[in-house]
Every structure is written in structure tokens, then in C-alpha cells.
N, C-alpha and C positions, 0 to 999 in steps of 0.2 A: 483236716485234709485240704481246704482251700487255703486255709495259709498257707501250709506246706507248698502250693503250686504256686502260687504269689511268691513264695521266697525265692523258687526255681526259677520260674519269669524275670523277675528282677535281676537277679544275679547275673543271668544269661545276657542279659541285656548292655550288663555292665562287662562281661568278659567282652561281648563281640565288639565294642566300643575300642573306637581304633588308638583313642590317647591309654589304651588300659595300661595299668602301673600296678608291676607283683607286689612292690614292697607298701602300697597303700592295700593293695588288696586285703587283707585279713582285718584292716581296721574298717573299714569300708563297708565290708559285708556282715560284720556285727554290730556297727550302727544301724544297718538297713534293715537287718533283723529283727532289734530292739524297736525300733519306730512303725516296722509294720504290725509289727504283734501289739505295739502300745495305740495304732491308729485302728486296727479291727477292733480292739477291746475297749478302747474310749468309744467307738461307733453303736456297739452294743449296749453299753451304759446308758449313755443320752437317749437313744430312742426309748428303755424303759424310763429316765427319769420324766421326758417329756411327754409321753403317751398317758400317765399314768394320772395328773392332772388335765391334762387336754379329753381326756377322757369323760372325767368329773363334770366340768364345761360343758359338757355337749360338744365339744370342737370334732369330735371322733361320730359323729353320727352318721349314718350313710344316708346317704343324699336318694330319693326313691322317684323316681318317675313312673305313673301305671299307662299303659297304654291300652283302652276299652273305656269304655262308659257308662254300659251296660249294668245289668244286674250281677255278674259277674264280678266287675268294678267293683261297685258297692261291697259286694261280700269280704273280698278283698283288703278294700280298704276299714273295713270294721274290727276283722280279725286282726291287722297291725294294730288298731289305736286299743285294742282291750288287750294286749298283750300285755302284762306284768313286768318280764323280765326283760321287754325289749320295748325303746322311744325313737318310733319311726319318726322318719324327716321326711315328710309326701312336699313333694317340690309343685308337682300337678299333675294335671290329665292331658292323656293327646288321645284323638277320637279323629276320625275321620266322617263320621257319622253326626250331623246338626239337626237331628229331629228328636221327636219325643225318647226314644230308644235310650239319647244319648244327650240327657243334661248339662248346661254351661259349669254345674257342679254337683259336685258331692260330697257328703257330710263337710260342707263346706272347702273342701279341694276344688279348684278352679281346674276349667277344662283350658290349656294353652295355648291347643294351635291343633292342627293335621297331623299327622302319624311323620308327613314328610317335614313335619318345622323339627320334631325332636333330637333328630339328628346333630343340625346348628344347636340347637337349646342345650343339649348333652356336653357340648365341646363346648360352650363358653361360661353353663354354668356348673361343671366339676359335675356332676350327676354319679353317684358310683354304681348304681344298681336300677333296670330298667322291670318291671313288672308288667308282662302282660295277660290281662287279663281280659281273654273273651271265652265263648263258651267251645270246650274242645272237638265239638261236633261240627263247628266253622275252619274244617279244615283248609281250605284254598284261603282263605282271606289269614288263617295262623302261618302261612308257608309263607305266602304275600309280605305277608310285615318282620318276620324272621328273615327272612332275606333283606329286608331293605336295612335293617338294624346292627346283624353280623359286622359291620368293618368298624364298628364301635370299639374302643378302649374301656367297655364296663359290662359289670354281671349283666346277663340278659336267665331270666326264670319266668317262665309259665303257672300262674297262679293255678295249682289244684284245689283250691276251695268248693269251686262246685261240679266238681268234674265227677262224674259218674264211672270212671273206669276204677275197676277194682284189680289197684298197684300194688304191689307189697311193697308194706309201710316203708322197708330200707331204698325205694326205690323214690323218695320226698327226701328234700331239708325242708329244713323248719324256719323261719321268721320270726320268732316270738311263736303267735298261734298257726299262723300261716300256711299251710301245707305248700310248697314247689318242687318244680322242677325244673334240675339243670339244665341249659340249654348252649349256651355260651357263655366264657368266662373268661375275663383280666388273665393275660398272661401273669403278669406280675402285680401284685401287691404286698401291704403286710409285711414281714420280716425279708422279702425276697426281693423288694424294692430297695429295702434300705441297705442290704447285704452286696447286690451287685453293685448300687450308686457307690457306698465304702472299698469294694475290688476296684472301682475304675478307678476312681480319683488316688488310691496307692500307689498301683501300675503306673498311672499318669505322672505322677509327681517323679517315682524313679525311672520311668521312662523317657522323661524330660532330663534331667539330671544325667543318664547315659548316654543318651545320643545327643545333647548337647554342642561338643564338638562338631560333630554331623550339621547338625541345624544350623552353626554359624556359617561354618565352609558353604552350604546353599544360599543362604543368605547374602554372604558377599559375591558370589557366583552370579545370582540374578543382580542384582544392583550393578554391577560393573558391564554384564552385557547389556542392557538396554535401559532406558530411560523408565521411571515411572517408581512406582511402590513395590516392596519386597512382599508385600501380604497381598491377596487379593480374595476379596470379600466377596461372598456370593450367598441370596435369599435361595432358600430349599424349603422344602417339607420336611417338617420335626416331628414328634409325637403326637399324636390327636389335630393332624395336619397344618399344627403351629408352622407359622415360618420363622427359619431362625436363621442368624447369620453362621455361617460356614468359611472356615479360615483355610487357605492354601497358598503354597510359596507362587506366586504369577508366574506362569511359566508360557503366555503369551506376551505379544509387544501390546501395548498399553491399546494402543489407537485401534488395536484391532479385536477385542477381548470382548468376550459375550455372556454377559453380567447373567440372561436368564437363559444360557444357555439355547436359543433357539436352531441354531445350526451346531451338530454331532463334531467332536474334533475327527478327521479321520485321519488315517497315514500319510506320513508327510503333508500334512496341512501347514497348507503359508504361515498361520498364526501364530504357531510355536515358534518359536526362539529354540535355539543349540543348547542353550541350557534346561530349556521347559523339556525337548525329548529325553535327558535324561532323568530328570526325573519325573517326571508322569511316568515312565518305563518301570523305574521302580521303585514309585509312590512314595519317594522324598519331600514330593509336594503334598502331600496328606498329613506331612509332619505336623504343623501349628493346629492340626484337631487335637493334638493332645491339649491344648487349652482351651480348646470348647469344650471337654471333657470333663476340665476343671469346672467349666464357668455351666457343667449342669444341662447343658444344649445336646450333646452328641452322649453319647454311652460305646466302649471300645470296641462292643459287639452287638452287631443287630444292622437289621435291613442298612443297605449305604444311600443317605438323603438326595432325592434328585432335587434337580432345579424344574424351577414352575414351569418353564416352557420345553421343558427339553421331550422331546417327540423320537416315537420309533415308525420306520415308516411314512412319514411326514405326518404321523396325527400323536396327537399329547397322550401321554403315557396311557391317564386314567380312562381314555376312549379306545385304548386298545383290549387291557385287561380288564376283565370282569370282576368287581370287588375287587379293584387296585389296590384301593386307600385302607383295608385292613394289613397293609402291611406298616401302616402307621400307631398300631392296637402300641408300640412299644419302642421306644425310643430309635432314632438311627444309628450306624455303628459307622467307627474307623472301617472296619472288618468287619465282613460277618459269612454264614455258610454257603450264602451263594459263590464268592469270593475264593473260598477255600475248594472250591467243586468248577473251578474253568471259569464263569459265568461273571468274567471282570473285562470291562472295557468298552470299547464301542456298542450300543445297540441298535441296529441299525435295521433291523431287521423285528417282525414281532413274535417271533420264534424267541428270540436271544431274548427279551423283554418277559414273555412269558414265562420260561426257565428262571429267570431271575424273581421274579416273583412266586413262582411255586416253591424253591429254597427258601426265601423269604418266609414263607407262610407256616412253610416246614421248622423253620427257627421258632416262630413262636410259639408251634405247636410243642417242640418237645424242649423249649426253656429249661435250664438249669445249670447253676454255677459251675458247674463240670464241664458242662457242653461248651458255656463260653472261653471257659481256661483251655478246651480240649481245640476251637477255633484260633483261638490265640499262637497257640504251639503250634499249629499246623500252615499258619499264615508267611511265615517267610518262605515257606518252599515253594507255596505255591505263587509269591511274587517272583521267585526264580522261574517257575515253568510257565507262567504266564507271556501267551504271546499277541494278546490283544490289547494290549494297553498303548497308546500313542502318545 
């Protein structure tokens, strides 16, 4: 099924292309056939041939951080290490708690910092799964650190080892011995990571290849009206609030361009260039993300990366919304459903910012390769009804 829409995408791509040629047409669209069915099928291959050693290794282990100290902690952590069928990787402890209650260690796991370092410690050291374990009758203090954890890119589960509520058994995963409970979860992992990454990077390469023509025609466009570089580079928010460089045709005059975005473009703003209004108007300059796409930085669908200063309001994004940065749980997109639903362009307001963010939230809640193929197909009409882009 999603090749089939990958085939439909692509082809579409290459009709609306303005140099399209009937008499190449037919050989053209069975190369592109041939190479995306041999590029999903090669993608599937290698992740089992790789997985499957990387496995054997240890290289596949999931990476555990518990948060509690406690004797909860402890039971926790016992029940991972005599597990048979499963070799936990305890990275460490986070405790907020520095008295007898809550030891510097356990069964030799070190305690690493405050409930508020794990956060940083999560995102710089790959952490895939967060355990917390305190006792379930510590309700305000479990709500307390579930909140602080939610904008996390990794499994969050509530250790029921020693929890005294009587759940029906279907209402736990398991760990090895482990008894939990789900609580938050990785949008993507697993086969669904590497399935979208092989959708972008197909799209990309024939999406490149079609508008081609297109890209050159801007390309010389900007160059000839004003002075300066045809790319302009800009640091953003990426996945797990990476900053990553972001590529776009300049469509300001050199001297006046704002690298971190701190001042919003708005209508008829000095900055643009004649050339920059037409395409920011209709996101011609979003074009060269097709090779951050390539280069693994953006993905074609998901939240659209801001810049570190860029403010609604005059206050920075993540001081307006509450639990901004979970819309970073998953890669940022060319497109994505805020996008397709009005909520493109200026925000200048924290209304507009808000709404962008609740779609945002909403993508990642209901992720799946349909949804993205289903935003993709839906994305040029809505670059036509769009009337907030400057």
C-alpha cells in the first residue's frame, strides 16, 4: 500500500514539472518504479541483515534509566538483573531525594543527578526507556516528575513491582520479570523509523529530480537580483532539540537577514527582496530541504523546525507554550498537519503559536505512514489557500 502511494507521489510530481516530455514519459515512470520498489526492498533487507548481529553484540540493548531510589528502586532493579530472557542496560539513577531513603547507589547503579539533570542526560546520552519507580501511593510527587519527563523522545513506564493495586495482569508489559505500566511512548521506533526514513529519502531523491527545473529557475532568480549566496543557512530545533542546520533559497537582501530569526517577517517587510515574496508565498524557498532530507536532518513530515529566537508575542516560543519542546519527541518536517489545517506563516500572536503546536502534538499522537502520505497529498492545495505566508 505505501508503495503504491510513493509510486502515485512521485509520478505526480513529475507530471506537474513544467519541462514534462510525453515521449520520455513511459520510460521514465518504469525506471522510477523499478528503483523505488528495488530502494524499499533493499531498506528492508539491510535493517534485518544488520539488526540481527548488532543484536548478538549487545549494540541493540535498551538503554534504562530508573528514576526513585527508594526501595521501590531496588525491587526494580533486581527484577531486570535476574531476568533470563532479557540484559538490561541500567545507565543510572536520578533521585531528587540525598538522604538515607535514597542511596548514592544501588546493587551497584549509581545515583546521577536530580530528576531535573535526566532530562539533559536522556538527550545526550541515547537513553531509550525511562523507569520510574517510586511507591504508587506518592501520588503528587508521580504527577510532579511525569510531567516534567512527557516532552521526552523515549518510553516513560511506572515500575509495578511493588505496587499493591490489583490490575488485571493484561493491564502490565513485562521487562524480562518486570511488571509496568505504560505511560508515554516514542512515537517512532523499530520498523517505523526505518520505514518512514526509506519513504523520505525515495520521495526526496524523485522529488529532486522533478522539480529540478524549478529549483534552477529560483536559483538564478535570486542570484541575479541581489547580491549575496543563493542558500541561506539557518540553526533550528531538530529532533530531541538537536540544532541542526536548515537550508532555504535567501529570499532577503544579504545585509539585512536574521540568521536566528529574532524579528517575525511580516507583510511587506523591507527585507525581502521581489524575488524572496514570491517564493516564501509559495514555499519555493523550502525547496533545498529536500536535501536536508537526504542528509537525515529534517524528515518530509512532522512539526516545521523554528529558529532559537524566533518569539510569538515578543517572548520565545518555549515561554509561551507549555510543553513546547515535546513537539520535538520526532523529527521536523518540510510539511506537516499544522500546515495542511491554515496554521502556516506568521505567528505573531500566541493564539497562532498555540494552534501550531496542538496540531503538532496531534501528528505525533496519531503517526503513521498513511497519515504522512495522506499530509503530503494534501500539501499543495493548501500552499494555494494559504494566505499568511510573506
Amino acid at each position: 500500500k505505501s508503495f503504491a502511494v510513493v509510486v502515485l507521489i512521485g509520478l505526480s510530481a513529475w507530471w506537474l514539472s513544467p519541462t514534462v516530455d510525453l515521449e520520455l514519459g513511459r520510460n521514465w515512470a518504469m525506471a522510477f518504479v523499478v528503483l523505488t520498489a528495488g530502494y524499499l526492498s533493499l531498506t528492508r533487507l539491510a535493517t534485518h541483515m544488520w539488526a540481527q548481529p548488532l543484536a548478538k553484540l549487545g549494540t541493540l540493548k535498551q538503554r534504562i534509566a530508573i528514576v526513585g531510589g527508594g526501595k521501590a528502586a531496588e525491587d526494580a532493579i533486581h527484577l531486570l538483573e535476574q531476568s533470563k530472557n532479557f540484559e538490561a542496560d541500567i545507565v543510572g539513577l536520578f533521585d531528587d531525594r540525598f538522604d538515607n531513603r535514597s542511596p548514592e547507589s544501588i546493587r551497584k547503579h549509581k545515583k546521577l543527578g536530580k530528576i531535573s539533570d535526566l532530562a539533559e542526560y536522556a538527550r545526550s546520552h541515547a537513553v531509550d526507556l525511562v523507569i520510574v519507580a517510586i511507591p504508587m501511593t506518592a501520588e503528587q510527587r508521580l504527577l510532579q516528575i511525569l510531567k516534567r519527563l512527557w516532552e521526552l523522545p523515549v518510553d516513560i513506564r511506572i515500575s509495578a513491582a511493588a505496587a499493591e493495586l490489583k490490575l488485571s495482569p493484561r493491564a502490565y508489559t513485562y521487562l524480562g520479570d518486570l511488571p509496568l505500566l505504560n505511560v508515554f511512548e516514542r512515537p517512532l521506533s523499530g520498523w517505523d523509523s526505518f520505514l518512514k526514513a526509506g519513504m523520505d529519502k525515495a520521495i526526496a531523491v524523485l522529488a529532486i529530480i522533478g522539480l529540478s527545473p524549478v529549483m534552477l529557475a529560483t536559483a538564478i532568480a535570486v542570484k541575479f537580483e541581489s547580491k549575496g549566496p543563493v542558500i541561506f543557512r539557518q540553526k533550528r530545533f531538530g529532533f530531541n532539540n538537536e540544532l541542526v542546520e536548515v537550508f532555504k533559497f535567501r529570499s532577503m537582501y544579504t545585509d539585512m537577514s536574521d540568521a536566528a530569526a529574532a524579528k517575525l517577517v511580516t507583510k511587506d517587510d523591507p527585507r525581502v527582496t521581489r524575488v524572496g515574496r514570491i517564493i516564501r508565498k509559495t514555499s519555493l524557498d523550502e525547496l533545498p530541504q529536500l536535501f536536508n532530507v537526504l542528509l537525515g536532518t529534517l524528515s518530509l513530515v512532522g512539526p516545521r523546525p523554528h529558529a532559537t529566537q524566533a518569539k510569538a508575542a515578543g517572548t520565545l516560543y518555549d515561554q509561551v507554550v507549555d510543553g513546547y519542546f515535546a513537539r520535538h519527541k520526532v523529527k521536523p518536517g518540510i510539511t506537516g498537519w499544522a500546515q495542511i489545517n491554515g496554521w502556516r506563516g506568521e505567528t505573531d500572536t500566541r493564539e497562532k503559536l498555540e494552534q501550531r503546536v496542538k496540531h503538532d502534538l496531534e501528528y505525533i499522537d496519531r503517526w503513521s505512514l498513511g497519515f504522512d502520505l495522506y499530509i503530503l497529498a494534501k500539501t499543495p492545495l493548501a500552499l494555494i489557500k494559504s494566505e499568511n505566508a510573506y
